[in-house]
C-alpha positions as CSV (number, residue, x, y, z in Angstrom):
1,X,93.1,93.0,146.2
2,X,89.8,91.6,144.6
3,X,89.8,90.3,141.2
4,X,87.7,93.0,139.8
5,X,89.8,95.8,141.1
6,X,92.9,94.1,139.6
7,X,91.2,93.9,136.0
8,X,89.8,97.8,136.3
9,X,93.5,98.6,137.9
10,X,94.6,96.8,134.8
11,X,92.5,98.4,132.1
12,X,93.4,102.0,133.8
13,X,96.9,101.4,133.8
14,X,97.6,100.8,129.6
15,X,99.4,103.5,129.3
16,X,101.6,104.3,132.4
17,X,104.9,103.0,133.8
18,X,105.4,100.9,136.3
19,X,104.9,103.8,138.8
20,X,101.8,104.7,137.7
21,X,103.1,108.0,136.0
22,X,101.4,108.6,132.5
23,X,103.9,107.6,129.6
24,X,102.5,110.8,127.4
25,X,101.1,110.3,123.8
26,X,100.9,107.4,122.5
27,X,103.6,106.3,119.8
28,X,102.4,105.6,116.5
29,X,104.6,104.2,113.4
30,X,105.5,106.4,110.4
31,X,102.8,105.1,108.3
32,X,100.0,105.8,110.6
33,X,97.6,108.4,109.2
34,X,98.7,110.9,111.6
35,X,101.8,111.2,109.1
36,X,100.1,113.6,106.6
37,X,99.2,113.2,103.0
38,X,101.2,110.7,101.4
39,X,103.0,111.0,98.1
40,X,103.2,108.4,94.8
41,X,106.5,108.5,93.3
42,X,105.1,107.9,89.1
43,X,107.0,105.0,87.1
44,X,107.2,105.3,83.6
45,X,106.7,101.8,81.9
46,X,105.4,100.7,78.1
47,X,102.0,99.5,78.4
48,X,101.7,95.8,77.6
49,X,98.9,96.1,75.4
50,X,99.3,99.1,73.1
51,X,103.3,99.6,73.3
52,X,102.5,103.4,74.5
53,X,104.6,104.8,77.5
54,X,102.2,105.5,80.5
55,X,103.2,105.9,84.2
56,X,101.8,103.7,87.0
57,X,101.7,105.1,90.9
58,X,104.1,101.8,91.9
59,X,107.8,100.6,91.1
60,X,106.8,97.3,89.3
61,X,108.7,94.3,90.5
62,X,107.4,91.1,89.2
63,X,107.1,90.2,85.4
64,X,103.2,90.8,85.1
65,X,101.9,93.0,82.1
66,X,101.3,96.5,82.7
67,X,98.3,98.6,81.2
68,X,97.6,102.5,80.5
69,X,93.9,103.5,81.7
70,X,92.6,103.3,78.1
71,X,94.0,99.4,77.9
72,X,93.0,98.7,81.5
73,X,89.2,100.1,81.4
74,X,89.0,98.2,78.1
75,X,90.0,94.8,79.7
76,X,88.2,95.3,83.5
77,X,84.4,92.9,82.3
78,X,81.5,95.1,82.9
79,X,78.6,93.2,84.4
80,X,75.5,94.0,82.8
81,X,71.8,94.8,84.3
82,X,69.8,91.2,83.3
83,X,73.7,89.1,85.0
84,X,73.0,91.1,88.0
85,X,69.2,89.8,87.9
86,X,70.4,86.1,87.7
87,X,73.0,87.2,90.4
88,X,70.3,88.8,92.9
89,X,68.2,85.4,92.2
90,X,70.5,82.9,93.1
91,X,71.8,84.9,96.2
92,X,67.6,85.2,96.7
93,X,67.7,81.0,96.7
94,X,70.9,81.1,99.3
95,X,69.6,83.4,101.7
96,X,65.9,81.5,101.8
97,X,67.7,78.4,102.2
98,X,69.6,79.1,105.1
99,X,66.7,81.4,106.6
100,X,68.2,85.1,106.6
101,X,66.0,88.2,106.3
């Protein structure tokens, strides 16, 4: 057999057995997106910030502070219009100097 008909023999064969019979579907783990929709178990927790009780869509496990929405979107930076000019300018200079349209 030529080496070219072992790779396409090869690339034809991924999912049979070793007698050439097709295995059927394949197998995919129980978190693959063929699963359904998934669900968030809520944990209540005291926000860090503002001592109210909130939930959050994950079991906490380390010691970091946790934050309702209103503490959270308070704390989150929001870049304004004339930092995105200086930002676009200096990428500008990067991209000239290394020659990319």
């Amino acid at each position: 057999m030529r080496s070219f008909e072992r790779r396409d023999r090869k690339r034809d064969s991924t999912n049979r057995g070793r007698d050439g019979q097709s295995r059927g579907k394949p197998r995919f783990d129980k978190g693959s997106r063929d699963s359904g929709p998934r669900e968030f178990r809520m944990t209540k927790v005291i926000c860090s910030a503002c001592n109210k009780e909130c939930e959050v869509p994950f079991k906490p496990t380390s010691n970091k502070p946790l934050f309702c929405k209103e503490c959270f979107s308070k704390d989150t930076p929001k870049t304004s219009n004339k930092e995105m000019d200086i930002i676009n300018q200096k990428l500008d200079k990067i991209m000239k100097a290394l020659d990319i349209k």
